[in-house]
MARLOKOL-563199 format. One line per 5 residues: for each residue x, y, z of N, C-alpha, C, O. Coordinates in Angstrom, 1 decimal, padded with zeros to 4 digits. Atoms other than C-alpha are relative to their C-alpha. Layout:
BEGIN
X,Y,Z,X,Y,Z,X,Y,Z,X,Y,Z | ...
***
This chain:
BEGIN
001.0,-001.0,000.2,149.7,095.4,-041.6,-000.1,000.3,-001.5,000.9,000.5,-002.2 | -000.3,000.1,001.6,148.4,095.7,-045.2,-001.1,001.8,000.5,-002.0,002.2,001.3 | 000.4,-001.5,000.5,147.9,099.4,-046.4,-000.8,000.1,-000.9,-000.1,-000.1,-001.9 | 000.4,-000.5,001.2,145.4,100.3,-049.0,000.2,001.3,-000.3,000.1,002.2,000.4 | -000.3,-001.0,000.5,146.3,102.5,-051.4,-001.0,000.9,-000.8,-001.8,000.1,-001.4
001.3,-000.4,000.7,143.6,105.2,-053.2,000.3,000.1,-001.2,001.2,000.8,-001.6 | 000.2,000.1,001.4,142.9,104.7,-056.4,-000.5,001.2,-000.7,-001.7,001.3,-001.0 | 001.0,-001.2,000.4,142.4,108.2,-057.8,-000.9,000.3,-001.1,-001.5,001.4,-001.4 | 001.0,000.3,000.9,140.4,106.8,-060.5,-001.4,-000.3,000.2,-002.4,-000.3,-000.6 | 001.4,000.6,-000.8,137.9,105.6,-058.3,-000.6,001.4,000.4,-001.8,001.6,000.4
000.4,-001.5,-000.2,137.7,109.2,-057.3,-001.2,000.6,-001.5,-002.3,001.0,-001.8 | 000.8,-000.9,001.2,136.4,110.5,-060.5,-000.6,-001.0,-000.9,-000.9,-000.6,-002.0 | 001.5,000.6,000.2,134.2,107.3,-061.4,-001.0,000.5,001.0,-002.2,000.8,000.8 | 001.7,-000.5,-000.4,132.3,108.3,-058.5,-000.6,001.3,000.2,-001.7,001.5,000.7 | 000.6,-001.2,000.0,132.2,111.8,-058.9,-000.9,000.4,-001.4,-001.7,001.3,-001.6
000.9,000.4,001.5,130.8,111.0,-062.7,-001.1,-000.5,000.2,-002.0,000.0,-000.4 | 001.3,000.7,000.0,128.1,108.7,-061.5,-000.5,001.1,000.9,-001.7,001.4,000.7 | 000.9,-000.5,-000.5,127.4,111.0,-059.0,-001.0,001.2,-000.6,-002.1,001.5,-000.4 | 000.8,-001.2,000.7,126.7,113.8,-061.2,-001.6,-000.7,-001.1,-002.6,-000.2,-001.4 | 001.3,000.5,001.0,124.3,111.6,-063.6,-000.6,-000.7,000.8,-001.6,-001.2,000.2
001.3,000.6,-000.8,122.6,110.1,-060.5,-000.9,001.5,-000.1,-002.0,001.6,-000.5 | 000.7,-001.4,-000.7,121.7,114.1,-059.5,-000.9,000.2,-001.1,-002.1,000.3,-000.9 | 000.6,-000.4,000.6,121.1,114.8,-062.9,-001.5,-000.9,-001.0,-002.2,-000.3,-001.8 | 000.8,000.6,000.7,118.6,111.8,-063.9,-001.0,000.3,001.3,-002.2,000.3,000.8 | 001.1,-000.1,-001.4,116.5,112.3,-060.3,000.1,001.2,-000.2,-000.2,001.7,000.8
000.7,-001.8,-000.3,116.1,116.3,-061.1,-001.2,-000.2,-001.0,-001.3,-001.1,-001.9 | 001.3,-000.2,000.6,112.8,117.3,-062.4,000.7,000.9,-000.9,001.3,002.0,-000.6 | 000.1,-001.0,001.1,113.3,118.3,-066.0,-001.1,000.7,-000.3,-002.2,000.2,-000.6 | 000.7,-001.3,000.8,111.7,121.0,-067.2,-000.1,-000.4,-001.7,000.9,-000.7,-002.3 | 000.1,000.4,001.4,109.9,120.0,-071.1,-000.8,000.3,-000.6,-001.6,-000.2,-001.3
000.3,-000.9,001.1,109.3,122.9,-072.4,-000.2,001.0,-000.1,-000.1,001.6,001.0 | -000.8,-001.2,-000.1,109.6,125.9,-073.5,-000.9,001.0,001.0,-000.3,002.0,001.3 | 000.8,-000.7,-001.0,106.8,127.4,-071.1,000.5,-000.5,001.0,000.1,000.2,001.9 | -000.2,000.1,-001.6,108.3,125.6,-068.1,001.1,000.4,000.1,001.6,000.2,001.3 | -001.5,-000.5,-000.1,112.0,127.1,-068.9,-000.1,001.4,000.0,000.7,002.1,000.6
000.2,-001.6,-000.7,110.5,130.4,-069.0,-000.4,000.5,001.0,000.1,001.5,001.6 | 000.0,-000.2,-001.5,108.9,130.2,-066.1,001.0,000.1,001.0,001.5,001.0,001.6 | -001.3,000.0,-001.0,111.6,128.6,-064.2,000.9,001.5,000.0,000.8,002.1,001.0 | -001.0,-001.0,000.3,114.1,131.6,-065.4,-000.9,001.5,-000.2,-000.3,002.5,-000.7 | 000.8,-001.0,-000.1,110.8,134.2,-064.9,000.5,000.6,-001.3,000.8,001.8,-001.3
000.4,-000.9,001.5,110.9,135.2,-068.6,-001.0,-000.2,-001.0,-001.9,-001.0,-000.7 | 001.4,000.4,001.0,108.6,135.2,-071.7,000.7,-001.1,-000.8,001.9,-001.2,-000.9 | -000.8,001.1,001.1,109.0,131.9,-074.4,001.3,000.8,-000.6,002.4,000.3,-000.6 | -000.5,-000.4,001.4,110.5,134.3,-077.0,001.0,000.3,000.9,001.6,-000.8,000.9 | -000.9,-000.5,-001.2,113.0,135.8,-074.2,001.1,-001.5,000.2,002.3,-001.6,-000.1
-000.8,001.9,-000.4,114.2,131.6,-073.3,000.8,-000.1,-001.7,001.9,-000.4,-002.0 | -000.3,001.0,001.1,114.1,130.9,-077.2,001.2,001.2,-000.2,002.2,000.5,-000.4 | -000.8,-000.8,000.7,116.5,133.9,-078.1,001.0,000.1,001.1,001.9,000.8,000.7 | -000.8,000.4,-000.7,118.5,133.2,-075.2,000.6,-001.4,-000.2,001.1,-001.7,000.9 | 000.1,001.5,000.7,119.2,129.5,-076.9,000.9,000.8,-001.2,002.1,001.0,-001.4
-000.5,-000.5,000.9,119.8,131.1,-079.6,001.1,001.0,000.2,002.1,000.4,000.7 | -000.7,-000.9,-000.7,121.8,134.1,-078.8,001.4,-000.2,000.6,002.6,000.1,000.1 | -000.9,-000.2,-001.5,123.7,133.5,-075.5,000.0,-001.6,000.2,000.3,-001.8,001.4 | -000.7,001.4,-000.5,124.1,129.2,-075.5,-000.6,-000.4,001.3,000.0,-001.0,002.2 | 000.8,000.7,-001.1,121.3,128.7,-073.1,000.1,-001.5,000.0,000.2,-002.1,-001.1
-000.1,001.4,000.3,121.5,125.0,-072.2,-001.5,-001.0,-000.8,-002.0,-001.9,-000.1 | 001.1,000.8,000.6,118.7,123.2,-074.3,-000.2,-001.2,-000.2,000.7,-001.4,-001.1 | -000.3,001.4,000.4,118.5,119.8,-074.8,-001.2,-000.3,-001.4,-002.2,000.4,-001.6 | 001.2,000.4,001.2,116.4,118.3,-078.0,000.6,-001.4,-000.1,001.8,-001.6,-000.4 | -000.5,001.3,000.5,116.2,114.3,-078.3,000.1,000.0,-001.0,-000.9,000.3,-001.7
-000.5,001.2,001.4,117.7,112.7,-081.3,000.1,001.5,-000.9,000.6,001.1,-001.9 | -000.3,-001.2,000.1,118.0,116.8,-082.5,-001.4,000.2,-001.1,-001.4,000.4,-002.3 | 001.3,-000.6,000.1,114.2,117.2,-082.7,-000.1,001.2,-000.2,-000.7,001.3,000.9 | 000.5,-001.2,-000.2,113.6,120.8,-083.2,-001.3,000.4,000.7,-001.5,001.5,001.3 | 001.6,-000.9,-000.7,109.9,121.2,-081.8,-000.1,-001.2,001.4,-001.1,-001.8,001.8
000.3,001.3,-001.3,110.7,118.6,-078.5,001.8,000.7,000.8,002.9,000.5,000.4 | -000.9,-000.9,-000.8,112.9,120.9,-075.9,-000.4,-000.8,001.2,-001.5,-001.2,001.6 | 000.4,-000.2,-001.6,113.6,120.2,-072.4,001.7,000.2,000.5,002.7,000.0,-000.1 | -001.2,-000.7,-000.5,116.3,121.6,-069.8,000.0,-000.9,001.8,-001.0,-001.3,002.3 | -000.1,-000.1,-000.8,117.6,120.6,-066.7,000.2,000.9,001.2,001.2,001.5,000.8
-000.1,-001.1,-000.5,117.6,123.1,-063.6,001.1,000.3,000.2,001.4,001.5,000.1 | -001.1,-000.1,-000.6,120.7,122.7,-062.4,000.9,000.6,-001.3,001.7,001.6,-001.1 | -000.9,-000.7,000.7,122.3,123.5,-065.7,-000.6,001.7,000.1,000.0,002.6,000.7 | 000.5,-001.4,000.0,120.0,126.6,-066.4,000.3,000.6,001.0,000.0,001.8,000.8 | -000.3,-000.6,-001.1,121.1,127.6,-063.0,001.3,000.6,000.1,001.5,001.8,000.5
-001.4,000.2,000.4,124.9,127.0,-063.9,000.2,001.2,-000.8,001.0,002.0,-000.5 | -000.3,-000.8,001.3,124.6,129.2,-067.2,-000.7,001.8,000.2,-000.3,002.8,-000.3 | 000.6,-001.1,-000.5,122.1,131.9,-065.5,001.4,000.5,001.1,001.8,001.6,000.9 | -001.5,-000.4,-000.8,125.5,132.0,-062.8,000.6,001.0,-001.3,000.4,002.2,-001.5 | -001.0,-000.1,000.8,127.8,132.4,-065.4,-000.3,001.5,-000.9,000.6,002.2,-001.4
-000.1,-001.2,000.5,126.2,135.3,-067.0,-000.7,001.1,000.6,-001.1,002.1,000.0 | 000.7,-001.2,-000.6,124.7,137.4,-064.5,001.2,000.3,000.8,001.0,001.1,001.7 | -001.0,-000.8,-001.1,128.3,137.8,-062.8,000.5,000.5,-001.7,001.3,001.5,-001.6 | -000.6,-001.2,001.1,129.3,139.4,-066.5,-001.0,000.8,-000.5,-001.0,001.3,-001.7 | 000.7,-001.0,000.8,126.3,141.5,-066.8,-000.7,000.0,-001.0,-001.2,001.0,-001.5
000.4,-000.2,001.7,125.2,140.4,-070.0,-001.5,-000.2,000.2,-002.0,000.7,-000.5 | 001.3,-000.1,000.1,121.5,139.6,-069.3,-000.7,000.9,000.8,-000.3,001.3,001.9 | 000.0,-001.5,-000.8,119.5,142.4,-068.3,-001.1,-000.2,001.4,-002.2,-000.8,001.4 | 000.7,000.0,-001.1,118.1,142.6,-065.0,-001.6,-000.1,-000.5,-002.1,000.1,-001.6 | 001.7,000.3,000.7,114.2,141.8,-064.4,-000.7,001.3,001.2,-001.9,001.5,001.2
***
């Protein structure tokens, strides 16, 4: 009787691909009017949350006027600060 044994490396290659399959098949968000929407706020509200408070933003090749976000992060980081209060209710 042959046993395989688990490779717990194999664990966390496929929890790595799985995260960058999820994250290449989400609808990015590209730009700053569809990140305010998404997050129901005004542009200047998103940009100074970026600025500010380490909103997740992305900019290719570190473009300044070419933004886009993924949901799942902005979801992640919207988590993370509405259990400490810091952004203010809508």
């Amino acid at each position: 009787m042959v046993t395989h044994q688990s490779n717990p490396a194999v664990g966390y290659v496929n929890d790595d691909l799985r995260r960058i399959t999820t994250l290449q098949d989400e609808h990015v968000l590209g730009s700053w009017k569809e990140i305010a929407a998404y997050l129901g706020k005004g542009v200047r509200t998103v940009q100074r949350y970026e600025r500010e408070l380490g909103l997740p933003i992305r900019r290719p090749n570190d473009q300044r006027q070419i933004v886009f976000a993924y949901p799942s992060e902005l979801r992640s980081w919207l988590d993370r600060f509405k259990s400490r209060s810091v952004l203010p209710s809508r």
